[in-house]
C-alpha positions in Angstrom: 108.0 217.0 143.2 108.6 213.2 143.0 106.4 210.8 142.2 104.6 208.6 144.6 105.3 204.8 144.5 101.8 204.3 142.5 102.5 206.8 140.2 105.9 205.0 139.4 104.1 201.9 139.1 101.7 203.1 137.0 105.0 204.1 134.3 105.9 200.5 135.4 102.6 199.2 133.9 103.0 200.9 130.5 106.7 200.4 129.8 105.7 196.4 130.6 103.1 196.7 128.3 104.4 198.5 125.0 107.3 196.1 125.5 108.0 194.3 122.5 108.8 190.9 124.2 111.2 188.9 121.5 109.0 189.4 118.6 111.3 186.7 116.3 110.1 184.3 118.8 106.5 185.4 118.1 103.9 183.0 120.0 106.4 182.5 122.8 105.2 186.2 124.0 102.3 184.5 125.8 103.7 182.6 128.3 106.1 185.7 128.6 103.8 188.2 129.3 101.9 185.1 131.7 104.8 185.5 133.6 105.1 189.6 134.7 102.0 189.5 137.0 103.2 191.1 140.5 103.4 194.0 142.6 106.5 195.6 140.6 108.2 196.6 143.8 111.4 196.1 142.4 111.0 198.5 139.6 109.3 200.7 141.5 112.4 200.7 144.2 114.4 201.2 140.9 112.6 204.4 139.7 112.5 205.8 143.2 116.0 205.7 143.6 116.8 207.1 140.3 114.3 210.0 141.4 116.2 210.7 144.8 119.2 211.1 142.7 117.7 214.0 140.3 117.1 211.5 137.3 114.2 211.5 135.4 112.1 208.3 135.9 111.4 207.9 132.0 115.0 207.0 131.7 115.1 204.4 134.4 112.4 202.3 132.7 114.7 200.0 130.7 116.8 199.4 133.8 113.9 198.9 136.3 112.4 196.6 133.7 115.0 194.6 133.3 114.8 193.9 137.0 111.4 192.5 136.7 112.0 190.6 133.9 114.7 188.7 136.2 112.4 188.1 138.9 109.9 186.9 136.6 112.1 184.8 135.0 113.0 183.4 138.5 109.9 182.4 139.5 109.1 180.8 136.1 112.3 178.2 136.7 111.6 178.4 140.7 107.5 177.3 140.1 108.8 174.3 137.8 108.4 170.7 138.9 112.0 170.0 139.4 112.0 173.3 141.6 109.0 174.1 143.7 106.4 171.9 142.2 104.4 174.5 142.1 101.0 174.7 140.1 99.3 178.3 141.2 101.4 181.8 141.1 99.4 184.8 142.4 96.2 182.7 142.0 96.5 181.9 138.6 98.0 178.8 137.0 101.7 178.8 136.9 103.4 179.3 133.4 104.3 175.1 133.5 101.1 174.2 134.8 99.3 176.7 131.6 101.7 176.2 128.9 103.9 172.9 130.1 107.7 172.6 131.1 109.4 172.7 127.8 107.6 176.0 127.0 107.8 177.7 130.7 111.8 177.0 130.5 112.1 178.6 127.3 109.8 181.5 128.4 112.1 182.1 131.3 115.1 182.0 129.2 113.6 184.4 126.8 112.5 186.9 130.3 116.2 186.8 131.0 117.4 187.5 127.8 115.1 190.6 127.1 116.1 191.9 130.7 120.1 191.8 129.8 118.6 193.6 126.2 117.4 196.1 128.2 120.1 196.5 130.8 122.7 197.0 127.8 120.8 199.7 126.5 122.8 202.2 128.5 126.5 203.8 127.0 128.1 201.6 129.6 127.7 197.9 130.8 127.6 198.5 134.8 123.5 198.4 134.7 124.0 194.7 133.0 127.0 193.6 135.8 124.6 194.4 138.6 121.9 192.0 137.2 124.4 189.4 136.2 126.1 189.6 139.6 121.9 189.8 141.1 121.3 186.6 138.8 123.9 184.8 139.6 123.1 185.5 143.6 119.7 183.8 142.7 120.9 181.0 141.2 124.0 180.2 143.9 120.9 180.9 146.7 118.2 178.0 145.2 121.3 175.6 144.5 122.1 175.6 148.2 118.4 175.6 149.3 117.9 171.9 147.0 121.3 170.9 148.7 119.5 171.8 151.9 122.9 174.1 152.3 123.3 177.2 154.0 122.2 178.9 156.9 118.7 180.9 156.3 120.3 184.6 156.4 122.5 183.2 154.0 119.6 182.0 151.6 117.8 185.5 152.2 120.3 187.1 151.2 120.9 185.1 147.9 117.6 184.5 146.8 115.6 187.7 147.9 118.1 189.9 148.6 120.5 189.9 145.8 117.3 191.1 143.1 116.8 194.0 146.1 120.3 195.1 146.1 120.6 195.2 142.3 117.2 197.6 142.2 118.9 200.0 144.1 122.1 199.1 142.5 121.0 199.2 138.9 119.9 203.1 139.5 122.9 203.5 140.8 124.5 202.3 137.8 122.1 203.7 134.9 122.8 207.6 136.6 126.6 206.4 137.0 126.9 207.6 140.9 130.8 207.0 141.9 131.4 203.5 143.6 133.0 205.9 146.6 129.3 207.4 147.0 127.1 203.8 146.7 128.0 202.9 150.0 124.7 204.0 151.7 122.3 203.5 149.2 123.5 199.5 149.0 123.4 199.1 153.4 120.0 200.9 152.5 119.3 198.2 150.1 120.4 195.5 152.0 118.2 195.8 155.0 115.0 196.6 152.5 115.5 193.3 150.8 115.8 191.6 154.6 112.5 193.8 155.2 111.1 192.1 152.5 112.0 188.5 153.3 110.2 188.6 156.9 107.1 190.2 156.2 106.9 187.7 153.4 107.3 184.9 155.5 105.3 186.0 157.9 102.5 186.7 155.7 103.3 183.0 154.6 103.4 181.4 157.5 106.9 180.2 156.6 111.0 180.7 156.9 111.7 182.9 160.2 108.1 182.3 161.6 108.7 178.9 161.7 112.4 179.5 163.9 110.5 182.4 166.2 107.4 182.7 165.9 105.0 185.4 164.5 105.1 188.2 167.5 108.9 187.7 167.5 109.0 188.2 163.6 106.8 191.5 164.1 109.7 192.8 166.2 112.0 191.7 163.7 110.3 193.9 161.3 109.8 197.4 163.4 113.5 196.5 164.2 114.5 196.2 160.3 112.2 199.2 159.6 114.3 201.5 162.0 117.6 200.6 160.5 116.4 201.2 157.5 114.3 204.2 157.7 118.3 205.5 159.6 120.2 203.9 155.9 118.0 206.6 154.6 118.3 209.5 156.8 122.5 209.3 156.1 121.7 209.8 152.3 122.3 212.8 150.7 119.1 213.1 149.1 115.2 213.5 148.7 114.3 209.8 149.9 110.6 210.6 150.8 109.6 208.2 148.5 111.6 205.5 149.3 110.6 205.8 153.1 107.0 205.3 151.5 108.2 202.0 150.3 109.8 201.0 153.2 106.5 201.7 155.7 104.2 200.3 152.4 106.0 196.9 152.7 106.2 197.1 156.1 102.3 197.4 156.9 101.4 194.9 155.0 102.0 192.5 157.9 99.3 195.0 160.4 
């Protein structure tokens, strides 16, 4: 029987923390381990898809990890002064505004260091490609935001999406499922990480609120939720779980 997304998070938890974060760095771990507060949904999504494809979870861990060292190391660079400006992450100082600038850019270098570690622990390198290709998709989606560039499904994509894709992606690639069979599982992906974006800015206040209001962004969401929950129902496999996820996120904006 698979496990539930709290159950998977709670493998999450302990892989995180038996971790050993760049020991020949040694105090640096601080700030590091400042950084991987969160909800783990991106690992979680990782595990979960690796389950509906008859893998054990255990062996996930490095790749789903790796995943949330990225978006740690994201928000690290993206809370910075230069970035965001911002001082408070999940109600807790920020890793510049605890430890300063110098040390919360090399605390995010050292998070996206240890996540490609991770991601080449598998026999083959496609784990690492999807988080290089997921990085780069972060990076190209905040240099257009500064530039004020881009359309706003176009910065979803990049900036939220991208991380999405490669949690789905990266199971993908740790099991080694044929390209010819990801199709589904990435148009699944894709409208989760869309799911994501407009519940988060409507619990925000922000992005598509802003363009359409709230009630409007509510339909958006019961409208992403039934493509979605229909990405799911044309895969080949035990996707209970994952339709978990998808209503979890969903209700958070009830």
């Amino acid at each position: 029987m698979p496990l539930a997304p709290s159950e998977l998070r709670v493998l999450v938890e302990a892989y995180l923390d038996e971790l050993a974060l760049t020991p020949e760095l040694g105090s640096l771990s601080e700030p590091m381990r400042h950084a991987l507060g969160g909800k783990r949904v991106r690992p979680v999504l990782c595990l979960a898809t690796g389950e509906a494809l008859g893998a054990r979870p255990e062996g996930l861990l490095p790749a789903a990890a790796a995943v949330e060292l990225v978006h740690s190391f994201s928000l690290v660079h993206d809370d910075l002064p230069s970035l965001d400006d911002d001082r408070e992450r999940r109600g807790a100082p920020s890793v510049w505004a605890q430890y300063g600038e110098a040390t919360a850019i090399l605390a995010g270098d050292a998070l996206l260091a240890e996540a490609f570690r991770l991601a080449l622990s598998y026999p083959t390198g496609a784990v690492a490609r999807e988080l290089v290709e997921a990085t780069l998709g972060m990076i190209g989606g905040q240099w257009l935001d500064i530039r004020g560039e881009g359309a706003r499904d176009e910065l979803h994509r990049l900036k939220t999406g991208a991380l999405f894709s490669a949690s789905v992606g990266c199971a993908l690639a740790a099991v080694e499922v044929p390209a010819a069979e990801q199709a589904p599982w990435r148009a699944f992906a894709s409208e989760l990480g869309l799911l994501f974006q407009i519940v988060d800015d409507i619990l925000d206040g922000d992005g598509v609120v802003l363009d359409v209001g709230v009630d409007d962004a509510r339909r958006q969401v019961d409208e992403v939720v039934e493509r979605t929950h229909a990405r799911l129902a044309a895969i080949d496999a035990d996707t209970v779980v994952l339709r978990d996820i998808v209503d979890g996120l969903a209700s958070r904006t009830a």
